[in-house]
C-alpha positions in Angstrom: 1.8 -3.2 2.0 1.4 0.6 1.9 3.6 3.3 1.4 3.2 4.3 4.6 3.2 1.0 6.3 6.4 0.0 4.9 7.7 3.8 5.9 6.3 3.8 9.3 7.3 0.1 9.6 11.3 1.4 8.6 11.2 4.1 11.1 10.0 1.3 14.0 12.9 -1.4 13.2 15.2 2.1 13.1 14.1 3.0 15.9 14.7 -0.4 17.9 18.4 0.1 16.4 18.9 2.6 18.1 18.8 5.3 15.4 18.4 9.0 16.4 16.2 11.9 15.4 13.5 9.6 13.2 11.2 12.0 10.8 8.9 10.2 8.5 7.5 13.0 6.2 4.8 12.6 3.4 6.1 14.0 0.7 3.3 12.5 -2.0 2.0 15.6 -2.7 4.4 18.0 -3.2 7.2 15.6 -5.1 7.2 13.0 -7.7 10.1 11.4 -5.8 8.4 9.5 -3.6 5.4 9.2 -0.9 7.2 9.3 2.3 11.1 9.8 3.6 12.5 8.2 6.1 15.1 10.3 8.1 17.6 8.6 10.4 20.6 9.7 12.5 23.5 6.9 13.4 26.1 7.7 15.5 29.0 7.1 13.2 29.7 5.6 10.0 29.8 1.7 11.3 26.4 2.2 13.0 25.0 4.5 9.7 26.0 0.8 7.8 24.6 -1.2 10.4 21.1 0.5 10.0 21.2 0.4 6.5 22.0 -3.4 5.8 20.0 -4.6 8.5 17.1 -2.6 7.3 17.6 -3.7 3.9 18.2 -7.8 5.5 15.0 -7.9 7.2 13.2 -6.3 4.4 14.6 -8.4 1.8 13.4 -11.5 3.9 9.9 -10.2 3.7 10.0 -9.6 0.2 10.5 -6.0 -0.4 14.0 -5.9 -1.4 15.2 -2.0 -2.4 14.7 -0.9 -5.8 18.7 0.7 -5.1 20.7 1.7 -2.9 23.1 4.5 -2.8 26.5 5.8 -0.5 28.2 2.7 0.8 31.5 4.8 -0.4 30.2 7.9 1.2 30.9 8.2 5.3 27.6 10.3 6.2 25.0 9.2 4.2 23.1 5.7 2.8 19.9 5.9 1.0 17.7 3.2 0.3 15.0 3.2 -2.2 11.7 1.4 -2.3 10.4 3.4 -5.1 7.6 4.7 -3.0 9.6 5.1 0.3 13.0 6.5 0.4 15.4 5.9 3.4 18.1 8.3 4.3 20.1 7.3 7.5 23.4 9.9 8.4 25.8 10.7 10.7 25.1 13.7 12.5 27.4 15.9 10.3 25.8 14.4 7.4 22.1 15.4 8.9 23.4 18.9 10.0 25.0 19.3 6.4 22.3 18.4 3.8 19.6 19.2 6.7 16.7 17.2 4.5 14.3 18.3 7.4 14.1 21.8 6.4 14.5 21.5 2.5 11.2 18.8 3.1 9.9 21.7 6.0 6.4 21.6 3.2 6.2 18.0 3.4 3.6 16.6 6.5 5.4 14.9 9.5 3.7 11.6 10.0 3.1 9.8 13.7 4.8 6.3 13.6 4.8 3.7 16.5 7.8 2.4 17.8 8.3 -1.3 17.8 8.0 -3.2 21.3 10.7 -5.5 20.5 
């Protein structure tokens, strides 16, 4: 799977949780990070977690289980990282406060089809 199979496929299984405000921007060539973020909104700490372990469940089950994961302790923020992908799913006030979409502003927004589940 591609990097931006595996990021657009994230964003779709977000999505069809219900996550809010889903970016997926190529970062690849202006970052050594990663390829791609994934940007997610929950809308509170309980559905933040939700996103993230089922995300990381279904994965897992096909094989593609996170190289880490980080900010279980943390109530705004989890990120989850393939290596090549990196998830970051907040809480609104998290979003508002690190704002990732405008520190990755130079990064290209990619399309991404929901799922149809």
């Amino acid at each position: 799977m591609t990097s931006l199979e595996l990021a657009s496929k994230a964003a779709a299984f977000l999505d069809s949780k219900k996550a809010e405000r889903l970016s997926v921007i190529e970062i690849e060539n202006i970052s050594s990070l990663a390829d791609y973020f994934v940007i997610a909104t929950g809308n509170n700490n309980t559905h933040v977690r939700a996103l993230a372990d089922e995300l990381e469940e279904k994965l897992k089950a096909e094989g593609l289980p996170p190289a880490r994961v980080e900010g279980y302790r943390s109530n705004s923020w989890i990120l989850l990282d393939w290596g090549s992908v990196v998830i970051h799913i907040f809480t609104q006030e998290g979003r508002d406060f690190y704002d990732l979409d405008r520190l990755w502003a130079d990064g290209k927004k990619v399309e991404w089809s929901p799922c149809s589940e």
